[in-house]
C-alpha positions in Angstrom: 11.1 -9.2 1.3 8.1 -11.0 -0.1 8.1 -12.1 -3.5 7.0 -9.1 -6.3 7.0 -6.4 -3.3 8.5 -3.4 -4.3 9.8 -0.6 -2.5 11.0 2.7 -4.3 12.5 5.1 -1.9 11.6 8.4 -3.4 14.2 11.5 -3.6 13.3 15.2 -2.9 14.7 18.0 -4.7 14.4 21.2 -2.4 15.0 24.2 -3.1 14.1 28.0 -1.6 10.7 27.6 -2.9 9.9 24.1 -1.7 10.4 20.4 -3.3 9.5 18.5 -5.5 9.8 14.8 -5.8 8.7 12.2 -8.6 6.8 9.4 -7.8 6.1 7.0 -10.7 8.5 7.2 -14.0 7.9 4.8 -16.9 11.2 3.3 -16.6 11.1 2.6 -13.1 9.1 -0.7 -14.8 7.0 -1.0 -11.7 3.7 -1.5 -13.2 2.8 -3.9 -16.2 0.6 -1.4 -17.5 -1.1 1.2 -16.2 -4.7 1.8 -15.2 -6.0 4.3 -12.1 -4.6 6.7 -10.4 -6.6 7.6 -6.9 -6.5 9.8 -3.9 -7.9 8.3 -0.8 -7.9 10.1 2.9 -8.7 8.3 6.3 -8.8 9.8 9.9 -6.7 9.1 12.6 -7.1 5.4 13.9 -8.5 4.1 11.2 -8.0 0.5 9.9 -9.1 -0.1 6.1 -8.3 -3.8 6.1 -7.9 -6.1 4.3 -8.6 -7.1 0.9 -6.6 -8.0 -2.6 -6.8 -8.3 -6.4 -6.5 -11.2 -8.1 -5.7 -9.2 -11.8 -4.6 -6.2 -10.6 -1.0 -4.7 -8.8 -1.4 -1.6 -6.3 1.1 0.7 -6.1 1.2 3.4 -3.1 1.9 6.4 -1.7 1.1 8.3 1.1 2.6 11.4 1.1 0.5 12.8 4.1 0.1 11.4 7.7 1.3 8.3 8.5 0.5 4.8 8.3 1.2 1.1 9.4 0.9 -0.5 5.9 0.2 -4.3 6.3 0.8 -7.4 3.7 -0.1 -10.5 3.7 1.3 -13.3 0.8 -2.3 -15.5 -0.1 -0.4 -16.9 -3.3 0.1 -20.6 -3.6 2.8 -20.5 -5.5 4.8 -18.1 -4.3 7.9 -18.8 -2.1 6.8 -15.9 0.7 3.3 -17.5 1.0 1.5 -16.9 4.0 3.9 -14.4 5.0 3.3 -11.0 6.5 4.8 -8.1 6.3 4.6 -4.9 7.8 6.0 -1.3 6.2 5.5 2.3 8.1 4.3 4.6 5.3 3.9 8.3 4.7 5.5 11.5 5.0 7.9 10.7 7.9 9.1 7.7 5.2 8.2 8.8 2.1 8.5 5.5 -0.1 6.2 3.4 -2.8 5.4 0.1 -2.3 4.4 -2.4 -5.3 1.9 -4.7 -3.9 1.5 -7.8 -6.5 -1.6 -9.5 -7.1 -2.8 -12.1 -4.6 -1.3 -9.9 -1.7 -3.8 -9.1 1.0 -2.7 -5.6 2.2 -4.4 -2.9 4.6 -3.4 -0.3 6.7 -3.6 1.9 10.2 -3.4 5.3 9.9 -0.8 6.3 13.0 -0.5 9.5 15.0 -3.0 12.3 15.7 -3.6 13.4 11.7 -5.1 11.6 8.4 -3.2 10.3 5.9 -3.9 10.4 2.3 -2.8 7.9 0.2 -2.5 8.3 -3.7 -2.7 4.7 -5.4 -1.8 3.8 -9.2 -3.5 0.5 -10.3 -2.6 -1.6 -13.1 -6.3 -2.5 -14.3 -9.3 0.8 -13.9 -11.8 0.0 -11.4 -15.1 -2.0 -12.7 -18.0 -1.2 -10.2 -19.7 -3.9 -12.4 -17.5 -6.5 -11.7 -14.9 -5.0 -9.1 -11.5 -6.6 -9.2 -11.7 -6.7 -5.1 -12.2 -9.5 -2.9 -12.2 -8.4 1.0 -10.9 -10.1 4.3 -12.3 -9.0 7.7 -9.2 -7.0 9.6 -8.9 -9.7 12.5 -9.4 -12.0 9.9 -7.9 -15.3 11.7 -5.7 -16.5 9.0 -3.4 -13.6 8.6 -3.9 -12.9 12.6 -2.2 -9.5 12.5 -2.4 -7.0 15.7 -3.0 -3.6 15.0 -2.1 -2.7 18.6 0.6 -0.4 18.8 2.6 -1.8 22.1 4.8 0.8 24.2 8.0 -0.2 24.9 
């Protein structure tokens, strides 16, 4: 796994009315501090890729629709750089990945529904000076393919 990546696998307590699960605890220790918390939702076949933070950790959650959740390790000095990664997000594998600083990440949203995703960020957003440095999605260095290929 690459270095600071995180992933919480999140537990559902069901009951005859339903479930409930809980996401983000202060002693799960996952963030540093805490800053944002955001709901996003995309349509079907969209890719929102790529960019990263260079202050801030992401932490997310998609707990509708699916999505193929990619990472890519831009740190120097880390001992996974230039690695990618890929995770398969959302409410068919509900889990919470802790994306570190310096980590390029995006994602595909998969099948035929959106997908929100609710994100917790260490740092609030700054319109003013936005903590948010973007990468084209074919960008050549990570070279990722957001083809799905049938087997």
């Amino acid at each position: 796994m690459m270095e600071g990546v995180v992933v919480k696998e999140l537990i559902r307590h069901c009951d005859d009315r339903g479930y409930l699960t809980e996401l983000v605890r202060d002693d799960d220790n996952l963030l540093e501090h805490f800053g944002q918390a955001t709901f996003s939702m995309s349509y079907p076949g969209v890719i929102k890729a790529f960019h990263y933070h260079e202050k801030q950790d992401d932490l997310w959650f998609f707990p509708s629709g699916n999505a193929q959740v990619v990472l890519h390790d831009l740190r120097k000095n880390s001992s996974t750089s230039g690695k990618t990664e890929t995770y398969y997000m959302g409410e068919n594998n509900p889990i919470l990945l802790l994306i570190p600083k310096g980590v390029a990440h995006g994602y595909r949203v998969l099948g035929c529904n959106p997908a929100t995703l609710i994100y917790f960020t260490t740092t609030s957003y700054n319109p003013k000076n936005p903590d948010e440095k973007r990468l084209s999605w074919d960008d050549k260095q990570i070279d990722f393919d957001w083809q799905t290929h049938y087997r």
